[in-house]
ZAMARGU-4260 file (C-alpha; in steps of 0.2 Angstrom, whole numbers, plus 5000, padded with zeros to 4 digits):
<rodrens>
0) 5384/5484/5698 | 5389/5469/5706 | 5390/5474/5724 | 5378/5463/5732 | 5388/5449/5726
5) 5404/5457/5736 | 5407/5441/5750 | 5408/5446/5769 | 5428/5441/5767 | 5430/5457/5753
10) 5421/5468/5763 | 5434/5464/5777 | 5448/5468/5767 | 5441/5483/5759 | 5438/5488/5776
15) 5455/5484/5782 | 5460/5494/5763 | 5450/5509/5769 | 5458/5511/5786 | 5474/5508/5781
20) 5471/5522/5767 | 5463/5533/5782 | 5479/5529/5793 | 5491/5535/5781 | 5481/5552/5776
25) 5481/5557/5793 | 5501/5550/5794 | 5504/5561/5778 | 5494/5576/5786 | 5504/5574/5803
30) 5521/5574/5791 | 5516/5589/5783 | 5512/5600/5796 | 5529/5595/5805 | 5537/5600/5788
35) 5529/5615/5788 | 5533/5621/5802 | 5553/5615/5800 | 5551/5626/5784 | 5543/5642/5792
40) 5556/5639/5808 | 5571/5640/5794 | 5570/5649/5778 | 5580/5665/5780 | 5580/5663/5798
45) 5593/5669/5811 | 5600/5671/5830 | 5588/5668/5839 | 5575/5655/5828 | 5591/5647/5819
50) 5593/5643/5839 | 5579/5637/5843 | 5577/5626/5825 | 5594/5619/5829 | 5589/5612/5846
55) 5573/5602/5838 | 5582/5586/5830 | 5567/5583/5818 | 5573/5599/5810 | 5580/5597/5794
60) 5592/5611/5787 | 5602/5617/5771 | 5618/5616/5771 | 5622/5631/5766 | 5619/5649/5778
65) 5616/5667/5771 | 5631/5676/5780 | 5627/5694/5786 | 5629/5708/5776 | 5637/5719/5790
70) 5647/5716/5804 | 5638/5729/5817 | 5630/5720/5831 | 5614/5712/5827 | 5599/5725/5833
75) 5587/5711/5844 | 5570/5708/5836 | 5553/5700/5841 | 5540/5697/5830 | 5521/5691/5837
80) 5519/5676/5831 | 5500/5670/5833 | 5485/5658/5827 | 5478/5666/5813 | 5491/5676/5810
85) 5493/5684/5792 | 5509/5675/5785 | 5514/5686/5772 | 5513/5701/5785 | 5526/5691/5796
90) 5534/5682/5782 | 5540/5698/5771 | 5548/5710/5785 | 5555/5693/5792 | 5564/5688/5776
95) 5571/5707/5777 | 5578/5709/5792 | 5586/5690/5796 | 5601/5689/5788 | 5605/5704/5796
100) 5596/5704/5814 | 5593/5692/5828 | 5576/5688/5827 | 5564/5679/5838 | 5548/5673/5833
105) 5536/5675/5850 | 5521/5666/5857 | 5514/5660/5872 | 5520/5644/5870 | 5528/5636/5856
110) 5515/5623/5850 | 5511/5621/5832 | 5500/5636/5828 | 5491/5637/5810 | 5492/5654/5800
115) 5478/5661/5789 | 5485/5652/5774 | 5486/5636/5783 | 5504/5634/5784 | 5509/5628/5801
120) 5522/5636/5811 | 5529/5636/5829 | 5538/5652/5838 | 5555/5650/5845 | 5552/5658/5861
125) 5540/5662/5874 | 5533/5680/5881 | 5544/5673/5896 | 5558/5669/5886 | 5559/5685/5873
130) 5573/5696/5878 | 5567/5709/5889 | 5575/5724/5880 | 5572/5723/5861 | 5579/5735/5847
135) 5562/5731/5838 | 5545/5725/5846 | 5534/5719/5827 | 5516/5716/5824 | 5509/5708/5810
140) 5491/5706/5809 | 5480/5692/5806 | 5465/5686/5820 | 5463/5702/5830 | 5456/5691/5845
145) 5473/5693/5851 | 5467/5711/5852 | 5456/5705/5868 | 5469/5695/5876 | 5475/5703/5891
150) 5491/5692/5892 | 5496/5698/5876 | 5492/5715/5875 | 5503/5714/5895 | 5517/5708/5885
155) 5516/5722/5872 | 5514/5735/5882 | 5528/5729/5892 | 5541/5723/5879 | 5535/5743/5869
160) 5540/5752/5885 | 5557/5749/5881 | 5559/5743/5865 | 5568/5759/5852 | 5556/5754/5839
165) 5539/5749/5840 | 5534/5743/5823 | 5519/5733/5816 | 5514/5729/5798 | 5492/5730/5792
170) 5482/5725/5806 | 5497/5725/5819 | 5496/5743/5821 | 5479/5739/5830 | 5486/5727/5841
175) 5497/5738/5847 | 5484/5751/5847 | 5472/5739/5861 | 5491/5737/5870 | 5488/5759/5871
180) 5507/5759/5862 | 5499/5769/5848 | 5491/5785/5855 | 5497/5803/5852 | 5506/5794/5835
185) 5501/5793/5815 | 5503/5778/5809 | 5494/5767/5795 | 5488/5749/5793 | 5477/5738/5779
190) 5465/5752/5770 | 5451/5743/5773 | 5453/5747/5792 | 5465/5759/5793 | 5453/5774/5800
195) 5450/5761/5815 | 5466/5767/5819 | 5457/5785/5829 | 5449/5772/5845 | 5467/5773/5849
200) 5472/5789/5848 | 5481/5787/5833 | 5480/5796/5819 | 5476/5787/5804 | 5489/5791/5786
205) 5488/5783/5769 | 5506/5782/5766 | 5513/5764/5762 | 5526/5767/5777 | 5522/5778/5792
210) 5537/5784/5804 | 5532/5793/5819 | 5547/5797/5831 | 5551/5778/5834 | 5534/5771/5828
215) 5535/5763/5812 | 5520/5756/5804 | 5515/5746/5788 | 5500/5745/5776 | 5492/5730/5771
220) 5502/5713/5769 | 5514/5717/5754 | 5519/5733/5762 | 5529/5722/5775 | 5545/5722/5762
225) 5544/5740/5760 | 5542/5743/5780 | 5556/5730/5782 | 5568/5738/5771 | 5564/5756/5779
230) 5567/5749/5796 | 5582/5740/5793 | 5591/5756/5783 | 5583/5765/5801 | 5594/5751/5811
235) 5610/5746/5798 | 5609/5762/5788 | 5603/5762/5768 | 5618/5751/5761 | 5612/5737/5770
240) 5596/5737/5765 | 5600/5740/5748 | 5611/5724/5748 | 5596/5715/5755 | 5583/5723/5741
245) 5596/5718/5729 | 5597/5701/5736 | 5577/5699/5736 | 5578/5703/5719 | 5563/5716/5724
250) 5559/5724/5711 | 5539/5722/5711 | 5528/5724/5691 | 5512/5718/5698 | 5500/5713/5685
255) 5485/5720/5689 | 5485/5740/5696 | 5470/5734/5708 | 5482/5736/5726 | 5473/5751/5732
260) 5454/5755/5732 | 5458/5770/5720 | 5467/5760/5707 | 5455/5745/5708 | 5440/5755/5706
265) 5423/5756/5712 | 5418/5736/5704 | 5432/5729/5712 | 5430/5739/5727 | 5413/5731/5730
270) 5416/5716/5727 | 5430/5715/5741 | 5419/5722/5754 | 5407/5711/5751 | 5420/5698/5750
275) 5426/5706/5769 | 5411/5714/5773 | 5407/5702/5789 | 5426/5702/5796 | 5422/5722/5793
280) 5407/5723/5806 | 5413/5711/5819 | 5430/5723/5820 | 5422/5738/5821 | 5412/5736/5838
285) 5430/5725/5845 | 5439/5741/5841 | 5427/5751/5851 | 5429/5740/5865 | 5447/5738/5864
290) 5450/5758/5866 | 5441/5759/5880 | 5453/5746/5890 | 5469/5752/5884 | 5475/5762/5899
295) 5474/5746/5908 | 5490/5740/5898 | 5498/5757/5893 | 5493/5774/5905 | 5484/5787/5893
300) 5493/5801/5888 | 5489/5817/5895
</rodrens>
């Protein structure tokens, strides 16, 4: 109650306190984004991110590194890495396939990008960069405003073309959808946008894993272990992916039965959507517009 009394000289150093304290939040913010993306660039990491991290000195790493569980060459992986992506839809079929594949994380550069949790990451290669033949081309999804970006959808439909497997996880099935990598196949992606699947010629399934010939597609999010798992028996046969489910330790007992619209009930449902409802009607109309531009990427299938 005293702070009319405060002396020109303390308001100086609280000042001088203050912008101190401000210097060393922003300091603590700048450390913990570098952090985080040295922890995203690591944690199960292999080939060609374990590269990548290994070039960056400010990268700190364990000691210890999860040999592979076969000794077959390592099939080449690229994962879309960018802003906005959903981390857990990159993050689960990651975890599954690097300790027994050569991985690269791909952007267009490979500045600090933010995911939709706010962890910060970074890819380990370019579109220029990425091999140019993969074993596997993955989607997750996340912003679909990659979904009208030319350069991306160019490096899809190019890397797809020859890629033997052309996977995605939720809402990357419609990224490659808009890259025209999904017509003429069934696939499945998140349920709550799933039937925007038929702009694309697609044919939408509610399966928790969709194989078409050598399209392979995930539901929403958590499904990206179990499409990780059935791609990677698809690659290394079932005992590897056993070993890695076994070393996962996946074995999921949810605690609620609420991870489809049927289980959760009508309540819940409607909570969600109006939860979702906005990110629901923008996608739509993008959807739309998105089909009618994807033989500009990858020729329409007659």
């Amino acid at each position: 109650m005293h702070l009319t009394n405060v002396t020109t000289k303390e308001k100086e150093m609280n000042i001088n306190e203050n912008e101190a304290h401000t210097e060393k939040s922003s300091l603590n913010r700048r450390q913990f984004a570098g952090s985080a993306a040295a922890l995203a660039m690591t944690v199960g990491v292999t080939g060609g991110t374990r590269a990548a991290a290994a070039e960056n000195k400010n990268v700190q790493r364990g000691k210890h590194e999860m040999p592979s569980p076969h000794k077959e060459r390592k099939p080449v992986v690229g994962m879309l890495v960018h802003p906005g992506v959903t981390l857990l839809d990159l993050l689960g079929p990651q975890t599954v396939l690097a300790p027994s594949c050569d991985v690269h994380l791909v952007w267009k550069n490979t500045d600090l990008l933010e995911t939709d949790s706010g962890i910060v990451m970074k890819a380990s290669c370019t579109f220029t960069d990425c091999p140019k033949n993969l074993d596997v081309l993955f989607v997750p999804g996340g912003s679909f405003e990659v979904m009208e970006d030319p350069e991306v959808l160019r490096f899809l439909a190019d890397r797809g073309s020859r890629a033997k497997w052309v996977t995605s996880v939720c809402g990357g099935s419609i990224v490659l959808g808009a890259a025209g990598l999904m017509q003429g196949y069934k696939a499945t992606s998140h349920w709550a946008v799933r039937d925007l699947l038929t702009n694309f010629g697609a044919t939408p399934v509610e399966e928790r894993v969709v194989i078409d010939r050598n399209r392979v597609s995930g539901g929403g999010v958590t499904a990206g272990i179990d499409f990780g798992l059935v791609l990677l028996a698809k690659l290394l046969g079932e005992d590897v992916a056993k070993m890695t489910q076994l070393a996962l330790e996946y074995d999921p007992a949810p605690p609620f039965d609420a991870g489809t619209p049927k289980n959760a009930g009508p309540a819940v449902v409607k909570k969600f959507q109006e939860w979702f409802g906005g990110a629901g009607n923008m996608l739509a109309p993008m959807c739309t517009a998105a089909g009618k531009k994807m033989g500009d990427y990858t020729p329409i299938a007659k």
